[in-house]
N, C-alpha and C positions, 0 to 999 in steps of 0.2 A: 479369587477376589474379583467382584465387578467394579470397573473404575469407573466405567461411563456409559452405562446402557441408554444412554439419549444420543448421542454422537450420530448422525445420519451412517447407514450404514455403508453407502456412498465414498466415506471418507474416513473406513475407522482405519483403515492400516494406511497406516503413512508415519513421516518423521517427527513423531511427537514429543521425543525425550530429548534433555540437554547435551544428548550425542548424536550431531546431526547424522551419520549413516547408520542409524539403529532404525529400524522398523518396527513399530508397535501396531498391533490389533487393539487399541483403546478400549475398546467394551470389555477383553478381558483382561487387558493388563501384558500379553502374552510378547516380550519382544523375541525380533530377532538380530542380536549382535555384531557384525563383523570384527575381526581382530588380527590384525597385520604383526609379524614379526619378523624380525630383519636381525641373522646371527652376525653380520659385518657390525651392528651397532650393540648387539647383544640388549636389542630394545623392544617391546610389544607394546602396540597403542590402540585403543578402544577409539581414537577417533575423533578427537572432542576438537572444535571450533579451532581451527588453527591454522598453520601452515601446511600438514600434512595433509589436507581435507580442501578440493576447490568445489564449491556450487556450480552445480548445471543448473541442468531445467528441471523445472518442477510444475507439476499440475499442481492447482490448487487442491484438487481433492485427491491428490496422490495416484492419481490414474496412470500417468510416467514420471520418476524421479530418476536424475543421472547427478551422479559427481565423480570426482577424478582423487584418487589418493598417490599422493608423492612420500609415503615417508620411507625413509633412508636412500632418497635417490630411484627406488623402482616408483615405476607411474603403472597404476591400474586403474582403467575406466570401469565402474559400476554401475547398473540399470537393474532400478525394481518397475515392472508393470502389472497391475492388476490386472489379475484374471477374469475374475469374475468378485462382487461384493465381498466376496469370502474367500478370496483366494488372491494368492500375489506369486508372481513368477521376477527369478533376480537372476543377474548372470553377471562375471566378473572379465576382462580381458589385462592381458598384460600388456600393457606399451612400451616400456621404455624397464630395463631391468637395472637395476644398481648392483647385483651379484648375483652368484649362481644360483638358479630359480629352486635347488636342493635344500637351502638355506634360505630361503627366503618362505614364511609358511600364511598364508589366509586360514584363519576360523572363523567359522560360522556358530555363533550359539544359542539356544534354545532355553527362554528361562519366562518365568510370571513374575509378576509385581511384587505379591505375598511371597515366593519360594517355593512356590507349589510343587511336585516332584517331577520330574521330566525322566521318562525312558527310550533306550534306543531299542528297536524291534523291527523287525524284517524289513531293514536298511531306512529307518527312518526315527527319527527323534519324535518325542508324542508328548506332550503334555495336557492335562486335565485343569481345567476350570470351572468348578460349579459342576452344571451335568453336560458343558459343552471340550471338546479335543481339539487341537491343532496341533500337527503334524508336520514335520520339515523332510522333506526328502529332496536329494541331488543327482545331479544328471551321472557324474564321477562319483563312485565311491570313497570316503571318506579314507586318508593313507592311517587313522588313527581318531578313537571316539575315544574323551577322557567324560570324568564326571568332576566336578565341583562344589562350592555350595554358591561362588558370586562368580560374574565375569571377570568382575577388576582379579580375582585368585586366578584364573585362567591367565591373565596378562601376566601376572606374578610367577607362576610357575614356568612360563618361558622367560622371565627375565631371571629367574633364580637359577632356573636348571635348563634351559637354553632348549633346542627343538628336539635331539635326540635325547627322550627321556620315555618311560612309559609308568612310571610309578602310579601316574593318575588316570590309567585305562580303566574304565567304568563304562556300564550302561545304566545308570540310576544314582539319578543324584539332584539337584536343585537345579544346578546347568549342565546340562549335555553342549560338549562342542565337539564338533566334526571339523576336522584337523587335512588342510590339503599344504603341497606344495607347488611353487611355479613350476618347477620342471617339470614334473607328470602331469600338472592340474594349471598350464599359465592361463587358459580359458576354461571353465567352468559355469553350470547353467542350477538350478536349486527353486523350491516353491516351496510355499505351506499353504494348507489350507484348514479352515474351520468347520468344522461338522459337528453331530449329536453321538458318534460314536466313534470308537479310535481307525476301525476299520475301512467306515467312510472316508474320514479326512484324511490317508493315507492315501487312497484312488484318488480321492481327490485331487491330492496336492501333485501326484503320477499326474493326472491327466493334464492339468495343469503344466505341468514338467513339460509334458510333451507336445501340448498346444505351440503353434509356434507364437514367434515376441507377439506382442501388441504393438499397435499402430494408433496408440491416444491423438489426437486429436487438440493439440493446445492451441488456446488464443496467441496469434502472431500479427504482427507489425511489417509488412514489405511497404516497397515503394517509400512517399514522401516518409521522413523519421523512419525509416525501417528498424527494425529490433527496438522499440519505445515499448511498446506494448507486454514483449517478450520479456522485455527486463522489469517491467513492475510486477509481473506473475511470478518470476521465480524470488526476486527479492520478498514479496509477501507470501509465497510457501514456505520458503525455506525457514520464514523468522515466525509461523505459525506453529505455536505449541502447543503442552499441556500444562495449565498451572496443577500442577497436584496438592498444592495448598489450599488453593480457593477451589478445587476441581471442575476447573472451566477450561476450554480450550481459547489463546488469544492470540492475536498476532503481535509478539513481544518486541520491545523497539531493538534490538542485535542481539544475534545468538552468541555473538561473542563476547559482549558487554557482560560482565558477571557483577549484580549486583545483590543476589540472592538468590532464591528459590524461585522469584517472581519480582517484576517491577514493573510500573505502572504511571508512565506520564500522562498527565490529562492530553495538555494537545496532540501526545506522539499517537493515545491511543485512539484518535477522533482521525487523526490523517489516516490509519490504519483504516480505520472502518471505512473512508471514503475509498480509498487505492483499492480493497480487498474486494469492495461495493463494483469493479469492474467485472469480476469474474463469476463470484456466487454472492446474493443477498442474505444468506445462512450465515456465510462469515464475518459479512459486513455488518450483521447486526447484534452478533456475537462482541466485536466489538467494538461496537458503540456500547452496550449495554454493559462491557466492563470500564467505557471511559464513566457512565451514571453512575457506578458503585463506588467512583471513591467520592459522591458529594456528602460532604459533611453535614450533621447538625445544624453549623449555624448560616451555612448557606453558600459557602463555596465548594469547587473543587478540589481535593487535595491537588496540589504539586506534582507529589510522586507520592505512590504505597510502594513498599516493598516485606522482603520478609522480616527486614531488618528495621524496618524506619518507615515514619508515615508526616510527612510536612503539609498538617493541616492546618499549619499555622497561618499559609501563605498557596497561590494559586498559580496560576498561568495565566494569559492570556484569553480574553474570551473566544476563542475559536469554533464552538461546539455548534452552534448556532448554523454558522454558515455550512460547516459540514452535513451537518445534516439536511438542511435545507437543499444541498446540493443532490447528498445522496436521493431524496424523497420527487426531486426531477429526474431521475434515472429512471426509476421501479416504482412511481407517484404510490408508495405502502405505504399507507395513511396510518398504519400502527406503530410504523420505525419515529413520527412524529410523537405521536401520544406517549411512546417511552422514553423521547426523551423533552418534553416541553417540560414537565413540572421543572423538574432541575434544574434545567436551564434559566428557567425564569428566574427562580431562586438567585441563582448565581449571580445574573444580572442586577437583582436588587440588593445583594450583598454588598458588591464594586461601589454601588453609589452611596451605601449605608455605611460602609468599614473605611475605603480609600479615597474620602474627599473631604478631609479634615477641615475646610474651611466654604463646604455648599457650594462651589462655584460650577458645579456639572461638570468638571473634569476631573480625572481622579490620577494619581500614584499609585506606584508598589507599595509592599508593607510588606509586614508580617504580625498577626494579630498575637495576645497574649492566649493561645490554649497549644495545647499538644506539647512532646515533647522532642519534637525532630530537630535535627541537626540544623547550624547557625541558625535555629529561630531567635527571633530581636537582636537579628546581628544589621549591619549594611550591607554585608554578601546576602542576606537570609531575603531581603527586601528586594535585590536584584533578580532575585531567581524567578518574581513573578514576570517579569518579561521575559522570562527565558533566555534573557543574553547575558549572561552572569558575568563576566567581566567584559562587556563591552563598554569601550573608552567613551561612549556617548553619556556615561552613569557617574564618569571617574567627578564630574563637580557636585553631586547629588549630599548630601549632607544626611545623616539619620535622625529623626526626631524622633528620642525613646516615649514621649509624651503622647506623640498623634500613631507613632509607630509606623511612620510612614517617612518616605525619602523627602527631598525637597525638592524633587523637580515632578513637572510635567512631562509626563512621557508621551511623546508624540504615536508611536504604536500602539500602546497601549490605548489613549482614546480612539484611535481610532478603530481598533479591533471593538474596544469598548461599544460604539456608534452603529459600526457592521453588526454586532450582535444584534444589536436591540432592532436595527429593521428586519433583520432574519427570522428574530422572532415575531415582530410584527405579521410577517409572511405566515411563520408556522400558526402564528393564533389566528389570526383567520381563515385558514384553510381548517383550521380543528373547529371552526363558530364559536371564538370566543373575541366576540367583535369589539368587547368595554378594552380589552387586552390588547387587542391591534391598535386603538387607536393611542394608548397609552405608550407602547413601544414606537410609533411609528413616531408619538412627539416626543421622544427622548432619543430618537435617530435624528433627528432634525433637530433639536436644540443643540445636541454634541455634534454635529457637521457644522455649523455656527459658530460656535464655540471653538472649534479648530479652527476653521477657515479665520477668524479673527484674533485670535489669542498664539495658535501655534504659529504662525507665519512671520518669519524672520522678513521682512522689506527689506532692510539691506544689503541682505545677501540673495534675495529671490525663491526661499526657498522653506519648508516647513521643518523645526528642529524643536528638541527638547526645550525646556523653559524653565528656571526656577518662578515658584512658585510667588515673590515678591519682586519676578519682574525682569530679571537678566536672559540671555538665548546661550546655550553651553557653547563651547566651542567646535565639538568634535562632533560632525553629519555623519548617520549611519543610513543602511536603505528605507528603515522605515519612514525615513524624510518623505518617500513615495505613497506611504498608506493612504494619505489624506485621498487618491485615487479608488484605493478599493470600496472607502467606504460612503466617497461621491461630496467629500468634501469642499476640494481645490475649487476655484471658481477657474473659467475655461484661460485668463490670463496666468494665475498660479500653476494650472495642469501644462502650460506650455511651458513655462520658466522651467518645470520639475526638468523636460525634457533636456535640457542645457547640460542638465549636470547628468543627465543619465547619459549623455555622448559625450560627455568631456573626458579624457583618456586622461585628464588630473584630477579626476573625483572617481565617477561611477564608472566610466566607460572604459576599452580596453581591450583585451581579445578573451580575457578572463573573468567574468563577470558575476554577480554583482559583490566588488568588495564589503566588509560589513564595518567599514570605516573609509573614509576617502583618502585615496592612495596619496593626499599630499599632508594628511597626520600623520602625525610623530605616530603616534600607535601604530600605522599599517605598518610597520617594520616589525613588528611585534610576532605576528606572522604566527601567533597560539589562542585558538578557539577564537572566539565572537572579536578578536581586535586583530581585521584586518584580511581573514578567511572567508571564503563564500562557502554559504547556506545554503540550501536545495528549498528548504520552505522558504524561506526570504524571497528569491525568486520566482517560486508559483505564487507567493501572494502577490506580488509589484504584476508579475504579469496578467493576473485578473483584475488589478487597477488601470491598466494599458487598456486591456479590453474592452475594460467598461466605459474610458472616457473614447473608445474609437480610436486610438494610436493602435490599428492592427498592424500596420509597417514594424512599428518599434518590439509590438509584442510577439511579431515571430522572429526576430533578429532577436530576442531576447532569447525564447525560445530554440532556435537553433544553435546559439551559444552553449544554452543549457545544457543542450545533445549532445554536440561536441565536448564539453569538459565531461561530463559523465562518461561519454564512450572513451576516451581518452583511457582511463582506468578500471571500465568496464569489459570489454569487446574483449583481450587478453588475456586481462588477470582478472576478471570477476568481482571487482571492486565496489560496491556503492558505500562512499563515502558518509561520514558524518559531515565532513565541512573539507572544502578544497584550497590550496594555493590560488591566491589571484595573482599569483607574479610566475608561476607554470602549471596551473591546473591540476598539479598531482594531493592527491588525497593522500597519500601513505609516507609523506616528506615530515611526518609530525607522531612521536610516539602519542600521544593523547587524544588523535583521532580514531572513531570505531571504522571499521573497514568495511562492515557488513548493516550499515542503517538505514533501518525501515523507511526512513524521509527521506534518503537516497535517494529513493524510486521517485520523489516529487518530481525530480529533474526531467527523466525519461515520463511523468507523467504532462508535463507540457508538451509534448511529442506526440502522446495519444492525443492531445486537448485543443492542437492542434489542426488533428482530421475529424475528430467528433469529440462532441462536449456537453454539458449539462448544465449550466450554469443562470446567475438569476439575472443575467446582463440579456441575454440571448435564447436562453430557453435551451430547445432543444437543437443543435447545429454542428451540420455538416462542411466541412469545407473539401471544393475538388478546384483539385491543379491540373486536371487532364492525367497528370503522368498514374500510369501504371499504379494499383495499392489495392492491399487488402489488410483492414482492421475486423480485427475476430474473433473469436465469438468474443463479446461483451453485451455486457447486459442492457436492456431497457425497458421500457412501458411494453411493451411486447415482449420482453423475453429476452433470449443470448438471439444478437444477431451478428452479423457481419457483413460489413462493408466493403463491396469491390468496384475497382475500378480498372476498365477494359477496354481501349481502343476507344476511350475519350467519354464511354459512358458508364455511371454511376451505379449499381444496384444494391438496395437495401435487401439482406436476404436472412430469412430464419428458415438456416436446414438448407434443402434445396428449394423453395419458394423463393420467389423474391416479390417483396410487397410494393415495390417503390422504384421506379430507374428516372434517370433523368439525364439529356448528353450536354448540361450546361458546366461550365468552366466559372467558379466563382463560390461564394457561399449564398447556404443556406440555412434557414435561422428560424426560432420559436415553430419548431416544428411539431405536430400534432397531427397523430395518426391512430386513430381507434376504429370503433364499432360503425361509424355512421359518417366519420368525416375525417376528412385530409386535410392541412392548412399547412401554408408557412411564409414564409418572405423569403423574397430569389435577392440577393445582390450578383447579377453577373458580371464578371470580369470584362466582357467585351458585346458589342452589340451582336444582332445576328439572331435566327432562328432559333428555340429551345422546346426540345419538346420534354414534355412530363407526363407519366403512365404508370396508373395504377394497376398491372394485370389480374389484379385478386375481384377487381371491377369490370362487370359488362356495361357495356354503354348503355343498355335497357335497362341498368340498376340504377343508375346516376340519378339524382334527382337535379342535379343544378352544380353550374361551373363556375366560378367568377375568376378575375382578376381585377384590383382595386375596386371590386363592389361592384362590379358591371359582367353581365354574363360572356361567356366565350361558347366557342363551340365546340363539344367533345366528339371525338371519332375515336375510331378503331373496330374489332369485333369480340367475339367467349375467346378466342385464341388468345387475341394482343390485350385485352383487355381495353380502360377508357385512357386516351392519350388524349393531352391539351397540346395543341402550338401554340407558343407566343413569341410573338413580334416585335423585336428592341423595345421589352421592356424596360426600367429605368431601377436604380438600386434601390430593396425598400418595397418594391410590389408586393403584395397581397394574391397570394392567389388560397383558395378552397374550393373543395369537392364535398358535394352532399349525395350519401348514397344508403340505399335503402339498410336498413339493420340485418336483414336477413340472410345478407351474406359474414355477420360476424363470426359466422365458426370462421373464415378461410384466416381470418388477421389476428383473432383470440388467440394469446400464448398457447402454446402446447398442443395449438390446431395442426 
């Protein structure tokens, strides 16, 4: 059976099934199983999302995958690395033993999607797919081959008839497993490889065997935020699947979350394609294109699909917009926009058509009358389109079964609402659909108006829900800050916000951001959305910091956000669905996921930090002097990486470096192509700065400036063109114009 003959073949074998240490070759279906058993507990386990099973690293495209299995007390570290496209080499070590390694047994097995037949032959398990073979052979021979017809019967027969048994020695059967134990086998090394004939892919997978490990190459995070980086890569591999219902690969919001075969948040699955948009643009657009698929008929997004249930009654938050718009400043792939503008548009005109019962341009949750998903035309059913389903900020909201919409104004809501609409303002004109820019851009500006006067509480200084005939609720959550992202607050309002964001009896604290103010009754509630911090709640507040220029606030937000993540990170592997603001820990609550893909937003203020994309700033680097390398990640060029070295900065793809510069401070709307250089320096401190292009000879330059006025370029082919500048002031201007005919040297993949 062919599952996925599109899947780059870059990335077919990797962990794509709902058991995270199984290995599959996607294209044909073909996995390869591990299976631990432990005679102290007279127990065998396939592995599945849990305690026995910790996440390491993971390449995106499966190049190095490591985890660590604990069950029955022995600890074994695991490593698959790709050989070559068609080939993967894995080896197993024992750490830590919980009994005698005679009784303790690893299997390895060998099975297809369909059941295809699997044989063992001159020391190697073989199976056939179509007119293609893959082949498992092991450094150690195998103390015992059985045949099967599933794996889970392989788990069943050591849990029935325990390790000493041989009733099911086979070499032909649906699964072949090769049978070791710790004692003779407590390290072990094993490959398969893919070929057109059994013979091949048997040398193959030898030679493979034999090659020694691989030395992949992952994007890392040192220096400022160190492991930021590292930790949004493995959390979006490890939670990258296969949906084999809808047969697409996606990055799913927790492997451990069981909500079916498949499920599908609109915003979870939009943050995904942004996070995923760091490493490869294939995955990133993989899923965005599955957040487009669940837009409905009548013009929103579903809620959630799954295999069980689809709530198309009711929506999310409009977030899709600015993700994109963000991702399309990374890798400017003017097609990732055109797939997703219709939709989005759609959606946008929906919000103002379905959820503003009474035309005032601000709109409510709801839930419409179609589909037939769970609490649809309920008051919970209606909460769920903010996403904070019991947050205490909803508990005064009233359900109107008439308008089918709540009674209050939600303050996040408009303003996520607001941010849309100028994002896509953005995407329509970048796409020349200029009647459409200017039509979002005044429905951005009427609802920043609209907030800035309707949402803002005067007596308390501060922006909160509202019913809709006039009262402010009682209970402030963070989205009290949105009115920031989406450029609402007037610069008196933006400063008030700050009050309560330091006030260690609201927002402030050493555990940050509560999703209720620590002096409500709710925050004792201490269960989801009343009273727990959110990992999106704080990347969004901190690109409302951003935008209005609170950088002070927004990296003290930011390095908070490091610290609680690493907190339950860096040990145990943690990324949280939602944390304790009264001790940081994620795992203090059975009803949190321990493994969620929005996790990573935390550790993605980290990356966002030292480089960013964003529609505040463009394209922006920040340096602190100290020591850092951010790596490879992608941009308008390509996968680059950023080091910093004895105070000076270089942009490098590969070993090139296209850019250095020894200034201390940020750098911002940066633009680097075929013909020209630009950006705005804010330096930290006065003092000389020099900036060098080497991919530029100074014969090629056509023209230097700094605030519009020429400088002068030196250097030689060796150094390439260097500027000096002299206490310039925050906010400069400088660019470089240089002939075209050097663009092979800065053209991706030059």
């Amino acid at each position: 059976m062919i599952v996925d003959p599109t899947i780059p073949v870059q990335r077919a074998w990797n962990t794509w099934s709902d058991r995270p240490a199984e290995l599959t070759f996607l294209p044909l279906g073909v996995k390869l199983t591990p299976i631990l058993y432990s005679t102290s507990q007279r127990r065998a386990t396939l592995l599945p999302p849990g305690a026995d099973i910790v996440f390491g690293r993971h390449a995106a495209d499966g190049a190095r995958i490591e985890f660590e299995t604990r069950h029955a007390g022995t600890h074994l570290d695991f490593r698959y690395d790709r050989a070559d496209p068609y080939a993967v080499r894995g080896e197993w070590n024992g750490r830590v033993p919980g009994e005698w390694g005679l009784r303790y047994w690893v299997t390895l097995c060998l099975s297809g999607a369909k059941g295809e037949e699997v044989v063992y032959r001159d020391g190697a398990a073989v199976i056939r797919v179509g007119t293609r073979h893959v082949a498992l052979v092991t450094r150690e021979e195998a103390v015992q081959v059985t045949a099967h017809d599933t794996v889970e019967a392989v788990a069943a027969d050591y849990d029935t008839n325990g390790y000493f048994h041989t009733a099911t020695r086979g070499i032909c059967g649906r699964v072949i497993a090769l049978r070791f134990n710790l004692e003779m086998m407590r390290s072990n090394a094993f490959a398969a490889a893919v070929a057109d004939c059994p013979d091949l892919a048997i040398r193959n997978a030898r030679a493979a065997l034999a090659a020694p490990a691989g030395d992949a190459c992952l994007p890392v995070q040192t220096g400022m935020h160190a492991g930021a980086l590292d930790a949004v890569r493995d959390v979006m591999a490890w939670n990258t699947v296969y949906d084999g219902i809808n047969h697409r690969p996606y990055t799913s919001v927790s492997r451990i979350w069981n909500l079916g075969k498949f499920a599908v948040w609109f915003n979870d699955q939009t943050y995904a394609a942004l996070m995923t948009g760091l490493f490869d643009t294939g995955i990133a657009r993989e899923n965005m294109a599955v957040a487009m698929a669940s837009a409905t008929p009548q013009g929103n997004f579903a809620c959630i699909v799954t295999s069980n249930d689809a709530w198309v009654d009711r929506t999310q938050a409009p977030n899709g917009a600015f993700m994109a718009w963000m991702m399309y400043l990374r890798t400017r792939d003017r097609s990732l926009l055109e797939l997703v503008y219709g939709p989005l548009v759609r959606n946008q005109r929906w919000w103002r058509t379905h959820r503003d019962p009474d035309g005032r341009g601000l709109v409510s949750c709801g839930t419409s009358a179609v589909g037939e998903g769970l609490y649809k035309g309920t008051h919970f059913g209606a909460r769920n389109e903010t996403g904070m389903d019991n947050s205490p900020t909803h508990d005064e909201a009233v359900y109107d079964p008439h308008t089918r919409t709540l009674s209050l104004l939600d303050v996040g809501l408009n303003c996520t609402l607001a941010l849309d609409a100028e994002m896509l303002a953005l995407i329509a004109a970048e796409l020349g659909h200029d009647t459409e820019a200017a039509e979002f851009a005044a429905l951005a500006a009427s609802g920043r108006a609209l907030i800035r006067d309707e949402l803002w509480d005067e007596t308390r200084g501060i922006f909160a829900n509202r019913q809709r005939d006039g009262g402010f609720v009682r209970s402030l959550g963070p989205t009290s800050f949105y009115p920031l992202i989406c450029g609402a607050a007037t610069p008196e309002q933006a400063h008030s916000l700050l009050r309560y964001l330091e006030d260690p009896a609201t927002f402030g604290g050493e555990y940050v951001l509560p999703n209720v103010t620590r002096d409500d009754p709710a925050f004792a509630d201490n269960v989801y959305w009343r009273g727990r911090i959110w990992p999106n709640v704080n990347y969004f507040v901190w690109h409302g910091l951003r935008r209005y220029g609170f950088d002070e606030q927004a990296s003290r937000l930011a390095a908070q956000s490091m610290a609680l993540f690493n907190q339950s990170w860096t040990t145990r592997r943690i990324s949280g669905e939602n944390y304790s603001a009264i001790d940081g820990e994620a795992s203090d609550q059975p009803d949190t996921d321990l493994f969620l893909s929005w996790g990573a937003m935390l550790p993605m203020l980290g990356v966002a930090e030292v480089m960013d994309f964003n529609p505040w700033t463009g394209w922006e680097i920040t340096i602190t002097g100290q020591d850092t390398v951010l790596g490879p990640v992608q941009s308008p060029l390509g996968a680059l990486t950023l080091v910093v070295r004895d105070g000076v900065m270089r942009l490098m793809r590969g070993a090139r470096v296209l850019l250095y510069c020894d200034m201390v401070g940020r750098m911002t709307d940066i633009v680097l192509d075929k013909g020209m250089f630009s950006c705005r320096l804010a330096p930290a401190r006065s003092g000389r700065i020099i900036l060098g292009l080497p991919f530029v000879s100074p014969e090629k330059t056509i023209a230097a400036q700094v605030n519009g006025h020429g400088v002068a370029i030196t250097g030689d082919t060796a150094t390439g063109s260097l500027i000096a500048l002299d206490d310039i002031g925050a906010g400069a201007t400088v660019s470089v114009h240089y002939t075209p005919t050097i663009a092979a040297a800065i053209a991706p993949g030059a």
